[in-house]
N, C-alpha and C positions, 0 to 999 in steps of 0.2 A: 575518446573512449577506446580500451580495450577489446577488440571484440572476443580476441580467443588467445592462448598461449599453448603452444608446442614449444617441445621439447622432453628433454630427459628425466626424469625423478631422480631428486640428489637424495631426498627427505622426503618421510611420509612420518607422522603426529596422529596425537589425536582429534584433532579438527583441523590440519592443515599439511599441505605439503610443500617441497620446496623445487620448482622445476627451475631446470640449465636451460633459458631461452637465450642461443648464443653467449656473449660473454656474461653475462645477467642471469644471476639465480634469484627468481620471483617467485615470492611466498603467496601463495594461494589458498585461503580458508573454505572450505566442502565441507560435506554432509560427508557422514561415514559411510552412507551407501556407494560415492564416489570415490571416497579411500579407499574401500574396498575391490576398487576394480583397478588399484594402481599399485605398483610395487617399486622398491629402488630399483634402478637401472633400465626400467621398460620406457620405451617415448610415448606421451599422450600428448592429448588434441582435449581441452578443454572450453567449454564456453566461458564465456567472464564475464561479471558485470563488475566495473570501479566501482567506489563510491567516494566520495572525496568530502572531508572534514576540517574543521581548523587544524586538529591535533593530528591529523594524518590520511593517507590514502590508503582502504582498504581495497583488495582483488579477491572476489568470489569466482571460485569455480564451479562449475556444472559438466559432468560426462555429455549432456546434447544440449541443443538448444530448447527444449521442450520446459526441462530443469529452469534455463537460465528463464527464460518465459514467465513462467510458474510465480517464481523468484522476484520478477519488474511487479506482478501484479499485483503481489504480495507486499511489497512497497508500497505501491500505491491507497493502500487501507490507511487512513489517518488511524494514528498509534501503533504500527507496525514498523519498526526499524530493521534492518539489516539479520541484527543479530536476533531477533524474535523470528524472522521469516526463514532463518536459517535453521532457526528450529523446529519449525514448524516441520521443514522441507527433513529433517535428520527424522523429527518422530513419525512423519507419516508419507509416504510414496505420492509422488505427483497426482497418478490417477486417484486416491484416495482421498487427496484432499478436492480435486475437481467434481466427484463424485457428493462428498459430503457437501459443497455448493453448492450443486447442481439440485441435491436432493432436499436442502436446508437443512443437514443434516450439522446445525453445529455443536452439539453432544460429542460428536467424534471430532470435532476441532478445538473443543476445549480438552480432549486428551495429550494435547503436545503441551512439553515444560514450558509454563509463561502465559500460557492464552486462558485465561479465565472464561466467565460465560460473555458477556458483555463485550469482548474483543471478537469472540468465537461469531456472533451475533454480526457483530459489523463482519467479520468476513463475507459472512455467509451474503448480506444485504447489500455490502458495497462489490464485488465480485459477482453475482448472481449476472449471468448472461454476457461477463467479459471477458470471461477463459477462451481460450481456442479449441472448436468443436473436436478437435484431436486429442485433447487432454478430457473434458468432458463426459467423450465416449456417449452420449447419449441416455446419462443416467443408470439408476440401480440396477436394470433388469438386460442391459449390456453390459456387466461387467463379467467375462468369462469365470464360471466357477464347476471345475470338471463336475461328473457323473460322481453318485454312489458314493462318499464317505464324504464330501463337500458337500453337497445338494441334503445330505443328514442334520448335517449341521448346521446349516442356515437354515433348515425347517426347525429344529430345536431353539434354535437362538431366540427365531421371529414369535415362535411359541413361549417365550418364556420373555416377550414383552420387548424386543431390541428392534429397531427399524429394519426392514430389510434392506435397505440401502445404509445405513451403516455396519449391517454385517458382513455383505456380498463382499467386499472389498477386501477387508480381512481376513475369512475365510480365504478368498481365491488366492492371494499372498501365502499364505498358513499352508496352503495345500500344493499351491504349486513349490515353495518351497522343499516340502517332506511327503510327495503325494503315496507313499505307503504306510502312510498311521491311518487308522481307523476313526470316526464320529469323535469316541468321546473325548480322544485326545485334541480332536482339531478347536472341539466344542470348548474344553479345560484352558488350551492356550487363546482362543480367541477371547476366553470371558478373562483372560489378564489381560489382553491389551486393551477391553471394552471398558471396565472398570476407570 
């Protein structure tokens, strides 16, 4: 097994990059949140999980091992493959899918492209108490969500019928992103990702 790949960025894609690991340039398929923190010419340190096929040998990367973690357990759900769990991991942030877990929140896990309700379901039931309590967080009412224009908006949200453990999450992402927009803006972008 691979455990991790360093080196240089020759190539960055839209779902994959191409690191210089000595004389070897290995292609590494991520989530765009992890494209995002790499650029040509910078060295990373990525986590990796193989996975190896008739037809060929895939390498996932992950920025830590929390990702790469997330990713094995994601796996491990009968009907989740590679490329489903990688999406899952693009549409929604580690703590947010731990959280919707944790919470049975699978409403927000059938929001990522591929997971219907039925798969969302089995996440929620096959994962339920297998995450690592670092990912977990300890549920909805731990998941940091500043004062005053977040704390608005997840009292609107829960008021207007959304769990509050599938909203906390969002929010806190939304706002820690842009945290000088105001409620209704947090409240307008959260209810596109809720949808």
């Amino acid at each position: 097994m691979i455990a991790f790949v360093e080196g240089t960025v020759e190539e960055v894609g839209a779902d994959r990059l191409v690191v210089r690991a000595g004389a070897f340039g290995v292609e590494v398929l991520a989530t765009p949140r992890t494209l995002a923190t790499t650029r040509v010419g910078a060295v990373v340190r990525l986590a990796t999980h193989l996975v190896v096929r008739e037809d060929g040998w895939t390498l996932y990367g992950f920025a830590d091992a929390d990702g790469r973690a997330l990713f094995r357990h994601l796996l491990s759900v009968s009907g989740v493959g590679p490329k489903l769990a990688l999406g899952i991991l693009a549409a929604l942030t580690p703590a947010q899918v731990a959280l919707a877990v944790a919470t049975g929140d699978a409403a927000l896990l059938a929001t990522a492209p591929g997971v219907g309700k039925r798969t969302a379901e089995r996440l929620v039931v096959e994962l339920k108490g297998k995450l690592p309590e670092a990912l977990e967080g300890g549920g909805a009412r731990n998941v940091p969500v500043p004062s005053g224009a977040a704390e608005d908006a997840v009292a609107a949200l829960v008021a207007l019928g959304y769990r509050e453990g599938q909203v906390r999450g969002v929010v806190a992402e939304l706002a820690g992103a842009a945290p000088e927009v105001g409620p209704e803006v947090l409240i307008r972008k959260a209810l596109a990702r809720l949808r």
